[in-house]
C-alpha positions as CSV (number, residue, x, y, z in Angstrom):
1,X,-22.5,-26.5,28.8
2,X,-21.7,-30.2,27.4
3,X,-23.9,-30.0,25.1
4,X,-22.3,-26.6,23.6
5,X,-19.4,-28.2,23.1
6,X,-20.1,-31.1,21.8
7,X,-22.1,-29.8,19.1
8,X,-19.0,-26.9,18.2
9,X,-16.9,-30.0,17.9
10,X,-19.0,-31.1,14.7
11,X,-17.8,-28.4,12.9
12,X,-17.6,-29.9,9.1
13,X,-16.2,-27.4,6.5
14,X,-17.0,-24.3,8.7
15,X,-20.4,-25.7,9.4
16,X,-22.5,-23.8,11.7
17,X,-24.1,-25.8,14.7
18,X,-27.7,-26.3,14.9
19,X,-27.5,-24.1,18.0
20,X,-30.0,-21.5,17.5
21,X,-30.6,-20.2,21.4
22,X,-26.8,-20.3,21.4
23,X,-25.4,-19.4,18.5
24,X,-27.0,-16.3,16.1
25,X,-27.9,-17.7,12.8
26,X,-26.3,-15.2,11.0
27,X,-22.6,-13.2,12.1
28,X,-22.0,-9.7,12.8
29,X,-19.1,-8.2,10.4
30,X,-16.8,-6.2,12.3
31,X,-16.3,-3.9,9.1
32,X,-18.2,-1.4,9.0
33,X,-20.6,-1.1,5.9
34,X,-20.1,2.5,5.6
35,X,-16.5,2.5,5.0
36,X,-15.5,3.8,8.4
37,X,-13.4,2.0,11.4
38,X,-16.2,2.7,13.6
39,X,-15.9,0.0,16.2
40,X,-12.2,-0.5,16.7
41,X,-9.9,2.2,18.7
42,X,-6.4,1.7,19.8
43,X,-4.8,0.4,22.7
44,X,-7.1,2.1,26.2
45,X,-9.9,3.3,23.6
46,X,-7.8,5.8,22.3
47,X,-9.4,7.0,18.6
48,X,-7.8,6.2,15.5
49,X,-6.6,8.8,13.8
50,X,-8.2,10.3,10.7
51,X,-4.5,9.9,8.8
52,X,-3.7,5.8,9.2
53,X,-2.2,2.9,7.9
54,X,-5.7,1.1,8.6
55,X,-8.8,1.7,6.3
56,X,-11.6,0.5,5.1
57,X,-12.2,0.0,1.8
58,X,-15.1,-1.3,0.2
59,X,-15.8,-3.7,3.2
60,X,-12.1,-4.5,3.9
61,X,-9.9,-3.9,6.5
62,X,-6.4,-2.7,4.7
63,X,-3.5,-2.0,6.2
64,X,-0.8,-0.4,4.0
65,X,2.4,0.0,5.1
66,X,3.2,1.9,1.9
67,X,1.1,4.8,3.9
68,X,3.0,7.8,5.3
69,X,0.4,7.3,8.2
70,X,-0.2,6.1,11.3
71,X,0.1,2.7,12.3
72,X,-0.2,-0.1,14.7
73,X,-2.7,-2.2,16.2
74,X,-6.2,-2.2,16.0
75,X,-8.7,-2.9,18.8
76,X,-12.1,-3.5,19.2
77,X,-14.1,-0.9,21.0
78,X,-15.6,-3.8,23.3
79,X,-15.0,-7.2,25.1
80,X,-16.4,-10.8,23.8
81,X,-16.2,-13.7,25.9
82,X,-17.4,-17.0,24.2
83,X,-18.0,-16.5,20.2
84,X,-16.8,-17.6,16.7
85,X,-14.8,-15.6,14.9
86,X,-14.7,-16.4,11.1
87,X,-11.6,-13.8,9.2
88,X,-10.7,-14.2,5.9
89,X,-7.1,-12.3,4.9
90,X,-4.6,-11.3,2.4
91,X,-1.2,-11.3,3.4
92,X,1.3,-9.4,1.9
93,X,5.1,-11.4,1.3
94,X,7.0,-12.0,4.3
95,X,4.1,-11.0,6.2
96,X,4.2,-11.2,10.1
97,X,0.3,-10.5,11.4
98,X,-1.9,-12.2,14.1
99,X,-5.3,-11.8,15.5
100,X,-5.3,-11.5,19.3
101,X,-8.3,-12.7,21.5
102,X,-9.2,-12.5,25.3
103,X,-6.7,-9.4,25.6
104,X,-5.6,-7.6,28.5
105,X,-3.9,-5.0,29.6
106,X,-0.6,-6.8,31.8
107,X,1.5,-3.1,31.8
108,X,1.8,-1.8,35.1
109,X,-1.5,-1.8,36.2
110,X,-2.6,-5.1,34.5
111,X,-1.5,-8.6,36.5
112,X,1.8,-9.3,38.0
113,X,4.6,-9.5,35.7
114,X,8.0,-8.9,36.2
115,X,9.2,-8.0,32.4
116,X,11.1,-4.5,32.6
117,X,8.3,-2.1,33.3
118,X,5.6,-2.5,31.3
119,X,4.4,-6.4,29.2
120,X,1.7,-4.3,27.4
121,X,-1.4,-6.0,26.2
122,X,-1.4,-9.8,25.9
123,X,-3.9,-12.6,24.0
124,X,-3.8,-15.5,22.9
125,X,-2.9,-15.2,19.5
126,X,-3.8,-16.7,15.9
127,X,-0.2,-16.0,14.3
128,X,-0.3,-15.3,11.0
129,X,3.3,-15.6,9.0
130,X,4.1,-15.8,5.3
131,X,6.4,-19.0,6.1
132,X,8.0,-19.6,2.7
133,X,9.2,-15.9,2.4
134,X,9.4,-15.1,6.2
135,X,11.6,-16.3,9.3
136,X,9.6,-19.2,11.3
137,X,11.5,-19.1,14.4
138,X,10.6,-22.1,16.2
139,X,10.9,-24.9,14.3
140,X,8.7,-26.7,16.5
141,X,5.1,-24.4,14.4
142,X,4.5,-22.5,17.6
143,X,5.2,-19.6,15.4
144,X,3.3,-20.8,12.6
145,X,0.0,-19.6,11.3
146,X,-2.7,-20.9,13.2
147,X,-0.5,-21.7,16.1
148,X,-1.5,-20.1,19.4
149,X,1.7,-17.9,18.8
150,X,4.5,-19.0,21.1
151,X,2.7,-22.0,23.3
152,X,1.2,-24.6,20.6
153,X,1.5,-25.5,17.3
154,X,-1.3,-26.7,14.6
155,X,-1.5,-29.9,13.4
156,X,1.3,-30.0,10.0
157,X,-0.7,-32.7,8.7
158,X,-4.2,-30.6,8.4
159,X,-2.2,-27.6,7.9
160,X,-3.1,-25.9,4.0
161,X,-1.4,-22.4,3.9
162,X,-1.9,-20.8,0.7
163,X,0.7,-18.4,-0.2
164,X,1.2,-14.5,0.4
165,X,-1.2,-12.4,-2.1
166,X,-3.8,-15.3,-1.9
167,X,-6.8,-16.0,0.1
168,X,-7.0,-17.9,3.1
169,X,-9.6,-18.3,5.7
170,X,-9.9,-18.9,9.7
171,X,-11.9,-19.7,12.6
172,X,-11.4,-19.2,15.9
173,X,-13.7,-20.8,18.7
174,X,-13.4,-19.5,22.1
175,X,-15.9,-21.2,24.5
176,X,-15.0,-20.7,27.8
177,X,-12.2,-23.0,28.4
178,X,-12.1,-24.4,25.2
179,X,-10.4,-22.5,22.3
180,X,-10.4,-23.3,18.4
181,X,-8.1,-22.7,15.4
182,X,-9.6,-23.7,12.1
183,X,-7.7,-22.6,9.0
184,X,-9.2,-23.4,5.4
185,X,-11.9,-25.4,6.2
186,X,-10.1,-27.8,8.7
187,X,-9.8,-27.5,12.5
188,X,-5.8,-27.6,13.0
189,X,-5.5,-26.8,17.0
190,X,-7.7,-27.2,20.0
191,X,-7.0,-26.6,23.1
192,X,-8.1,-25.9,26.8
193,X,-7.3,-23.4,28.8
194,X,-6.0,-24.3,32.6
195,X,-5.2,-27.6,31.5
196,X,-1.9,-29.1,32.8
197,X,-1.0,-28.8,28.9
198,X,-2.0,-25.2,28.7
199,X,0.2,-24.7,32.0
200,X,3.1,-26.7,30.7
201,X,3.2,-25.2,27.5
202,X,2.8,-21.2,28.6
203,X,5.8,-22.3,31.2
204,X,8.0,-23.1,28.2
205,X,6.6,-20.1,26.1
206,X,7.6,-16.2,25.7
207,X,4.8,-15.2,28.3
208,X,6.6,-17.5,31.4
209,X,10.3,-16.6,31.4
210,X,12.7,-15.5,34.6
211,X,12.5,-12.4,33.2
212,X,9.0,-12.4,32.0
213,X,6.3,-13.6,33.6
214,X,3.1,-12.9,32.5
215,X,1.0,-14.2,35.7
216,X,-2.3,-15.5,34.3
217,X,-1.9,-15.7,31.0
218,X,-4.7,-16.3,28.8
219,X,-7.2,-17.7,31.9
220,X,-9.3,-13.9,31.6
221,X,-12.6,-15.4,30.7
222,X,-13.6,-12.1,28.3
223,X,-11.3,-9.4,26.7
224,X,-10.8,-7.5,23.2
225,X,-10.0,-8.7,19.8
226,X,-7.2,-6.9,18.2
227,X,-5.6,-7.0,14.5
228,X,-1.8,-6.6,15.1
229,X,0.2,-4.4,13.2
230,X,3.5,-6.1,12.9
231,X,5.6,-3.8,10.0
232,X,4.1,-5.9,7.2
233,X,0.9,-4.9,5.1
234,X,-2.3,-7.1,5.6
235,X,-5.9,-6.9,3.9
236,X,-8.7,-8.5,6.4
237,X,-11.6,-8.7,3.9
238,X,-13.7,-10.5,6.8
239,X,-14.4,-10.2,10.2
240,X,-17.3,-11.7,11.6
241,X,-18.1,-12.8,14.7
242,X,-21.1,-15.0,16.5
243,X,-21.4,-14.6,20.0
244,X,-21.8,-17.8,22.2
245,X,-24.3,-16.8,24.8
């Protein structure tokens, strides 16, 4: 597995590794081509409705908050376990968004929590936030985009956000304890799961409070991928994923 990792660590400007048996040479978009949302549901598999906030159009996943539809987050129909995930987006001002990974159901029949009756579904997530128009609410960046929202923060100094209503791009590389966060071309965050790191920082996050502990958090080797639905409009104009096998 050494060798796997090594060679993810040479990413250069999104560069693939030379990993054929590992790594497909070319992605599978997670947009439909025929315009539909085949492939993502909501939360337990539920459909989508034929009347919602989410579509695709022409190869993009939009959601329009403008719509007098239905809303909320989007799931995919499956889980992944070690893959890259290359997203390019759109967000809208003051935009609030993320991209969750590995997630799990930690209600009342997920792992033991102890956060009212029901913690819902967890991941580790890619935040994305409009910062100049928007509230970042830790001022330490573990709430910034391309933070692993609420337990680490990217790197500020290889951290180029481009501004709401412009393109930006990300990568996220999940191989099995070892998780990526690339934004723009430049890795800004690595971490390992299990870690004493990973432990100290979940302790001090959202997910590990007296009043809510999400036991396990983030150590689920596979899970879904979900686009969250956070009040603020958002166009994903690519998803693609490799899977690491």
């Amino acid at each position: 597995m050494f060798h796997k990792i090594a060679s993810i660590l040479l990413f250069a400007a999104f560069a693939l590794p030379a990993l054929a048996d590992d790594i497909p040479d070319q992605p599978v978009s997670l947009i439909p081509a025929d315009g539909s949302l085949d492939g993502w549901t909501k939360h337990y598999g539920k459909a989508i409705p034929p009347k919602s906030k989410w579509t695709n159009e022409a190869g993009k996943l939009v959601l329009d908050q403008s719509r007098n539809a239905d809303g909320g987050d989007i799931v995919t129909a499956r889980e992944y376990t070690n893959f890259v995930l290359d997203f390019t987006w759109v967000a809208s001002k003051s935009c609030n968004s993320g991209i969750k990974y590995r997630l799990k159901d930690f209600g009342k029949d997920g792992a033991k929590v102890n956060y009212s009756s029901d913690f819902g579904w967890l991941g580790c997530e890619y935040q994305i936030l409009d910062t100049a128009n928007g509230e970042e609410k830790n001022s330490d960046g573990r709430w910034a985009t391309a933070s692993v929202y609420s337990v680490f923060a990217p790197d500020k100094e290889k951290k180029h956000l481009n501004p709401a209503g412009e393109r930006n791009t990300g990568r996220i590389v999940v191989l099995d304890n070892h998780v990526e966060h690339w934004l723009n071309g430049e890795k800004v965050l690595e971490y390992e799961v299990g870690s004493d790191a990973w432990k100290d920082a979940v302790s001090k996050s959202k997910f590990y409070r007296d009043d809510a502990k999400a036991e396990g958090f983030g150590e689920n080797p596979a899970g879904f991928i979900m686009l969250q639905d956070h009040g603020n409009s958002i166009t994903f104009e690519k998803v693609e994923i490799r899977e690491i096998r």
